[in-house]
LUMTORVEX-293595 format. One line per 3 residues: number of its first residue (from 1); their letters; for each residue x, y, z of C-alpha. Coordinates in steps of 0.02 Angstrom, whole numbers, plus 50000, padded with zeros to 5 digits. Example, Ala and Ser with C-alpha at 12.3 -4.5 7.8 and 13.67 -1.06 7.14 Angstrom:
<milos>
1	AS	50615 49775 50390 ~ 50684 49947 50357;
</milos>
This chain:
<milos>
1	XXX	45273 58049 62598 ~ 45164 58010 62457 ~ 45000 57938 62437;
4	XXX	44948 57775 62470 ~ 44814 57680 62356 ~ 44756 57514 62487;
7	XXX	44614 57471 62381 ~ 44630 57551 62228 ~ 44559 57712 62281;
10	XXX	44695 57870 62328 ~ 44710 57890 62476 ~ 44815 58035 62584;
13	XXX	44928 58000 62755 ~ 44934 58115 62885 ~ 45019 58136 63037;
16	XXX	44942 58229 63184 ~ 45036 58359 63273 ~ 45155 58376 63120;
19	XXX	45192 58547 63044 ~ 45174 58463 62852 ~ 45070 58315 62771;
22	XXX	45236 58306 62678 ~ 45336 58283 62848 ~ 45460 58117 62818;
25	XXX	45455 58090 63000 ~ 45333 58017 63091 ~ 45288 58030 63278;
28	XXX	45273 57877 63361 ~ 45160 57965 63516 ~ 45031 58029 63373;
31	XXX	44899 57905 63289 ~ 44914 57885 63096 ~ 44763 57935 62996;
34	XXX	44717 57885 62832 ~ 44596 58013 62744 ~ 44537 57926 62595;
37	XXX	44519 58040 62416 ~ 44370 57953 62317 ~ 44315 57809 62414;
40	XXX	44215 57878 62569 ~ 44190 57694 62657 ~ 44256 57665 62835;
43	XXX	44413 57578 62829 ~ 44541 57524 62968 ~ 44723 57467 62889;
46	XXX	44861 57421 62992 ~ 45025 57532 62933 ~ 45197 57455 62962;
49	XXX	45327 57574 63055 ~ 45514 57546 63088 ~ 45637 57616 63198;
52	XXX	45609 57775 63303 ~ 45611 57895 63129 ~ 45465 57799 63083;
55	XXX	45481 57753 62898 ~ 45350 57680 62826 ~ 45323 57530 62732;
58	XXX	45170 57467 62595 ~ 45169 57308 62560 ~ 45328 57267 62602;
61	XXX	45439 57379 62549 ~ 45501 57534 62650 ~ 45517 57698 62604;
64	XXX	45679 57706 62695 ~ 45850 57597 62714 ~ 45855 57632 62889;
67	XXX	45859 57461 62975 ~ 45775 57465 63127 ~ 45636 57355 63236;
70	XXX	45449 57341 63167 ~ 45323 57417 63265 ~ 45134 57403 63218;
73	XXX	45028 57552 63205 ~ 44860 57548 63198 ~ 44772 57666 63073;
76	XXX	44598 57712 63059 ~ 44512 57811 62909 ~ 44422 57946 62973;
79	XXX	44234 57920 62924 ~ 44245 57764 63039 ~ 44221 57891 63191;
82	XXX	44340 57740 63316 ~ 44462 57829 63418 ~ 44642 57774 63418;
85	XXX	44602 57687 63621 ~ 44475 57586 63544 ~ 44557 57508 63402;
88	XXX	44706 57480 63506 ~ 44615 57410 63637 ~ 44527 57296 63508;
91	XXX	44703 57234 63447 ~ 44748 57198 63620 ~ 44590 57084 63675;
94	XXX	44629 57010 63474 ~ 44787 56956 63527 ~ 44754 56876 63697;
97	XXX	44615 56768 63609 ~ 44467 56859 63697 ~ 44304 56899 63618;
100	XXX	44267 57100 63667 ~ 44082 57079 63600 ~ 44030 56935 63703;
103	XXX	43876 56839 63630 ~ 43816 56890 63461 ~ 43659 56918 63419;
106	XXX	43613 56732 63379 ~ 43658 56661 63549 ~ 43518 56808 63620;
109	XXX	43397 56750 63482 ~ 43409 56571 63565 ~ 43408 56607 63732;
112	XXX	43250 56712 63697 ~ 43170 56568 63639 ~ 43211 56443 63762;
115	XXX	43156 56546 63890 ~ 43003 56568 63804 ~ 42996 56395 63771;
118	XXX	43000 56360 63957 ~ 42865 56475 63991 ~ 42748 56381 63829;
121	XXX	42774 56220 63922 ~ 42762 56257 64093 ~ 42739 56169 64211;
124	XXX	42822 56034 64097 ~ 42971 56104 64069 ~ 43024 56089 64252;
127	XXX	43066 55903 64198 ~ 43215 55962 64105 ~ 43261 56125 64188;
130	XXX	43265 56073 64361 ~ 43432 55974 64431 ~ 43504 55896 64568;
133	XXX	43671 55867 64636 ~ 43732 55761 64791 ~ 43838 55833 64927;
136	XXX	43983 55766 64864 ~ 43954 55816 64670 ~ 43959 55980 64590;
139	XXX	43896 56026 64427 ~ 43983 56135 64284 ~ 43876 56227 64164;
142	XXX	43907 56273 63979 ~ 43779 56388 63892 ~ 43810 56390 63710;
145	XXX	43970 56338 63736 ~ 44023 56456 63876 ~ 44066 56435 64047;
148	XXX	43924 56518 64144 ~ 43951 56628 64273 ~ 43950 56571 64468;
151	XXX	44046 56432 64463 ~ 43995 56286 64484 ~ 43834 56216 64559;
154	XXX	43773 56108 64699 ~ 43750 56039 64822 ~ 43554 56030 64800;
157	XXX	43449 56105 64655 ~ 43504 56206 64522 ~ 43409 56274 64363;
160	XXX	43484 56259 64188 ~ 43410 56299 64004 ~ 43365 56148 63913;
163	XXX	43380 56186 63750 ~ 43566 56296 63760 ~ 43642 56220 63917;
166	XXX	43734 56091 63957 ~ 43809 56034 64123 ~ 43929 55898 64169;
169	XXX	43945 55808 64342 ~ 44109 55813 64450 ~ 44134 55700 64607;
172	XXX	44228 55773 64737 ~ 44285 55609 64823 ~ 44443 55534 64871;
175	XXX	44470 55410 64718 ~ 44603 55266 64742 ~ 44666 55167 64587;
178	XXX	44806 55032 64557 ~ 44959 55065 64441 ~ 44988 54931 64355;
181	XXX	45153 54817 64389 ~ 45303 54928 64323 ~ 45463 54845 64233;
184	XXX	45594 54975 64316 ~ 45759 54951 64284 ~ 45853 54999 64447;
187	XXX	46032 55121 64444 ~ 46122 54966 64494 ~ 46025 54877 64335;
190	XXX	45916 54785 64414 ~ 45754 54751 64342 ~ 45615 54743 64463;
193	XXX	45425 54731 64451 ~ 45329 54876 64586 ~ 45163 54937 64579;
196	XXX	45067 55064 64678 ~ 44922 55131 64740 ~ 44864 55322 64720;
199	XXX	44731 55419 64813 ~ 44665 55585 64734 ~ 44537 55712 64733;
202	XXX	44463 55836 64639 ~ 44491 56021 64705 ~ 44448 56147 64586;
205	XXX	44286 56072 64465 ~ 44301 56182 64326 ~ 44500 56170 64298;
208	XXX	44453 55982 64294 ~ 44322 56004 64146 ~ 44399 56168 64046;
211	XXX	44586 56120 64076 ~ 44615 55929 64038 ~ 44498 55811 63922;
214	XXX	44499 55667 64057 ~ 44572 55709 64220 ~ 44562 55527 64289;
217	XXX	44627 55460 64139 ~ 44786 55559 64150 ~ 44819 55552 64320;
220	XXX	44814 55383 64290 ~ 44952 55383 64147 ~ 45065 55499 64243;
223	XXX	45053 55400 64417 ~ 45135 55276 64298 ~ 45292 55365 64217;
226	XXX	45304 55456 64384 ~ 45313 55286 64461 ~ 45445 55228 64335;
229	XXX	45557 55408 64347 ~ 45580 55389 64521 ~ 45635 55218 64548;
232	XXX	45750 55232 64406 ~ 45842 55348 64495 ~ 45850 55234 64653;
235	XXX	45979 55079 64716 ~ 45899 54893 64717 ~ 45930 54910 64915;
238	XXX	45835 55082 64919 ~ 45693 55031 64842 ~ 45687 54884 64956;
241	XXX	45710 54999 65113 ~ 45652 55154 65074 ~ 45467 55137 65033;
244	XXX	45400 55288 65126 ~ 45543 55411 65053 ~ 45487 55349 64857;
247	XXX	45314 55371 64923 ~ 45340 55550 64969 ~ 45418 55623 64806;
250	XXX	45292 55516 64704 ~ 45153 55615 64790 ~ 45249 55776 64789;
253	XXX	45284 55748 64608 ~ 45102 55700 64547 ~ 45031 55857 64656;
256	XXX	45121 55969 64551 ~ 45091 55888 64373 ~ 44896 55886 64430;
259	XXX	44867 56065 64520 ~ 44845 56133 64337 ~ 44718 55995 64315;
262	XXX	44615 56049 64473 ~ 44673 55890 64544 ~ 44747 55849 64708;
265	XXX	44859 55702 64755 ~ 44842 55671 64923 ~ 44938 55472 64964;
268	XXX	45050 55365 64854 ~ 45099 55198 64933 ~ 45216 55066 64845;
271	XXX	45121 54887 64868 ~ 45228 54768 64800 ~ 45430 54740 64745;
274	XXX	45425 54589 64632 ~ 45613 54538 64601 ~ 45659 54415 64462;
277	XXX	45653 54237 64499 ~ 45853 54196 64482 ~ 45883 54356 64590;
280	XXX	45790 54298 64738 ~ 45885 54126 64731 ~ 46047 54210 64735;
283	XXX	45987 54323 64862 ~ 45940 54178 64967 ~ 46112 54102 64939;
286	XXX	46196 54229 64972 ~ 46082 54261 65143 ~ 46103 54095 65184;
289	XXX	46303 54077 65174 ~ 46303 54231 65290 ~ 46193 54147 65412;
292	XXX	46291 53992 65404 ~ 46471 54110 65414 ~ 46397 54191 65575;
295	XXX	46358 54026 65644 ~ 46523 53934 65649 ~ 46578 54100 65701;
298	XXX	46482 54088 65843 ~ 46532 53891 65885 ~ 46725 53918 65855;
301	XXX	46675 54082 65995 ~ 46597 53954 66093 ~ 46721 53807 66097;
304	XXX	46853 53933 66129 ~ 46769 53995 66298 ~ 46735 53809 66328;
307	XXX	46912 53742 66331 ~ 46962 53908 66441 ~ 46815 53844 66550;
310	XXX	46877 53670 66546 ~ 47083 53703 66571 ~ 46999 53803 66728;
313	XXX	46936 53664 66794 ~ 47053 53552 66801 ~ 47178 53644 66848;
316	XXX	47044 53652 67009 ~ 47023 53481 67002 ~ 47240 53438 66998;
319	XXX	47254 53547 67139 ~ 47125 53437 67255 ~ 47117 53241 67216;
322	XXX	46965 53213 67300 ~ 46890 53339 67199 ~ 46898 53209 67068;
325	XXX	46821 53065 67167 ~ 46669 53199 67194 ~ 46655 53222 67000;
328	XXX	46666 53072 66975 ~ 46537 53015 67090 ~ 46409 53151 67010;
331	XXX	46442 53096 66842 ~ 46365 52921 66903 ~ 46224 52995 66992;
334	XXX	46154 53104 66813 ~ 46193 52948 66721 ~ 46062 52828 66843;
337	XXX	45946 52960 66862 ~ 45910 52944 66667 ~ 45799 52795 66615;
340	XXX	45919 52705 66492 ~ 45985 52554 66469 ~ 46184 52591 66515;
343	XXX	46248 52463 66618 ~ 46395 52556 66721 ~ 46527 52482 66800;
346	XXX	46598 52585 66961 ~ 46801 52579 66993 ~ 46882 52649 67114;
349	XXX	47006 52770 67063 ~ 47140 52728 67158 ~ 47169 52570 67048;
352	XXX	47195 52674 66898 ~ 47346 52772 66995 ~ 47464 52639 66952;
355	XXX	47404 52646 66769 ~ 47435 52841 66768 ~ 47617 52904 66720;
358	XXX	47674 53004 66846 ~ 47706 53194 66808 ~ 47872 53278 66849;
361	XXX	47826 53345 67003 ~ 47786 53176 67076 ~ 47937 53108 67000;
364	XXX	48041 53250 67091 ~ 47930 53195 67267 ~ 47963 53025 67258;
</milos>
């Protein structure tokens, strides 16, 4: 392999553990180092290798045809003095986004001087570092920027820096809001009006300040599509009758969206189902022709028991004629005992005998 020039200076590759500098092949279990010919400064330069041979590539173009999957190897020059753990190390914490020095040497200078800041103004200066939280708040704390250690504070008194910290309230309470009215549009295409009420609580403080710009704000928003997801899934007579069943997967629902958010969703209750105005009439209609079906049901139920009842009695009454005299009789009696104005008559029965047509029977007896 021949020499590679990264900054215009010559510089030699070599491969450790390999019989030859001149070695094609490189070993994928040895670091790479780069001794540089004339310039002398430390130098780290990441080196391209593909497939298991190892060929490697310089600006873009390999030394081999041999296709094969990139990996990156990390090279260091050797007056650096870093060892092939720490620069890979140092790629790894690059990758994930962490910072492997922590504070530089700034953020110390300042927190130097606001602590000596504190001590030049004392007892003044207990003004702005001294802080108090309720029992139902806590406080998160930011110093330069980062998330202190410990959590978050409170209840009671808690110290902070006033010229590098910054801290930000968080009430743990059970907060209830309304969702507004809802156009839904039902499965059976119905459109219906519902809003809700949601109860939640914050759990975790600093997910709720590091992980979401405005928890409330978006529980708020997704109380609302949740609200509209599930009924749109749901019948006009579901929705009417199964309140406590939407309720449940609403809350379910929300609790997982929010957990991320260091929120938890504890009640969702529907308030109101607001149908359209020519829907309820024709639901009313159609109620009330029901009501009236099942009533003449009833009286055609009734008059049929009645004429059994009354073909009963008279075949009691045929079989006795004095039981009609008696009836008769009683008849009179309810109709005096009223206080009206009827004016009856009495005749005897016998008279009307003559007026009756004889049956059959009596024809037969005669």
């Amino acid at each position: 392999m021949g020499p590679i020039d990264p900054e215009g200076g010559d510089m030699k590759a070599i491969v450790a553990g390999s019989p030859s500098s001149g070695s094609s092949s490189l070993n994928m279990t040895s670091p790479v180092v780069i001794v540089p010919a004339i310039d002398e400064r430390p130098t780290v330069t990441t080196i391209t290798v593909t497939g298991v041979d190892g060929t490697l590539q310089n600006n873009g173009e390999a030394s081999s045809t041999t296709p094969a999957v990139q990996t990156p190897v990390v090279a260091c020059a050797q007056p650096c003095g870093y060892s092939s753990a720490y620069v890979t190390n140092r790629m790894h914490n690059t990758q994930l986004g962490a910072d492997p020095g922590g504070p530089g040497i700034c953020a110390f200078i300042l927190t130097l001087f606001s602590f000596l800041l504190i001590l030049a103004t004392f007892p003044l200066s207990l003004c702005f570092s001294v802080k108090v939280v309720q029992e139902y708040e806590r406080a998160v704390i930011f110093r330069l920027g980062r998330l202190l250690k410990g959590g978050a504070r409170g209840p009671g008194i808690f110290f902070i820096v006033p010229c590098i910290d910054t801290y930000r309230k968080v009430d743990l309470r059970t907060v209830s809001f309304d969702v507004p009215p809802q156009e839904v549009l039902s499965r059976d295409s119905v459109t219906v009006s519902v809003d809700a009420v949601v109860y939640y609580r914050v759990k975790n403080p600093i997910m709720a300040t590091n992980n979401v710009e405005d928890y409330s704000h978006s529980t708020r928003l997704l109380a609302a599509t949740t609200l509209r997801n599930v009924l749109g899934t749901k019948n006009l007579a579901e929705i009417l009758s199964e309140r406590e069943t939407i309720s449940h997967t609403m809350q379910s629902s929300l609790d997982e969206a929010t957990d991320p958010w260091g929120v938890k969703v504890e009640r969702v209750e529907i308030k109101d189902v607001r149908l359209p105005v020519q829907l309820q009439r024709a639901m009313a209609a159609e109620a009330e022709a029901a009501r009236e079906a099942r009533a003449k049901v009833i009286a055609a139920e009734g008059e049929q028991k009645a004429s059994r009842a009354l073909r009963d009695a008279a075949e009691v009454i045929a079989e006795s004629p004095a039981a009609l005299q008696l009836r008769y009789l009683q008849t009179l009696n309810t109709i005096s005992a009223e206080k009206n104005s009827t004016i009856i008559f009495p005749l005897p029965i016998d008279i009307l005998k003559h007026f009756i047509k004889p049956s059959k029977v009596d024809k037969y007896d005669l």
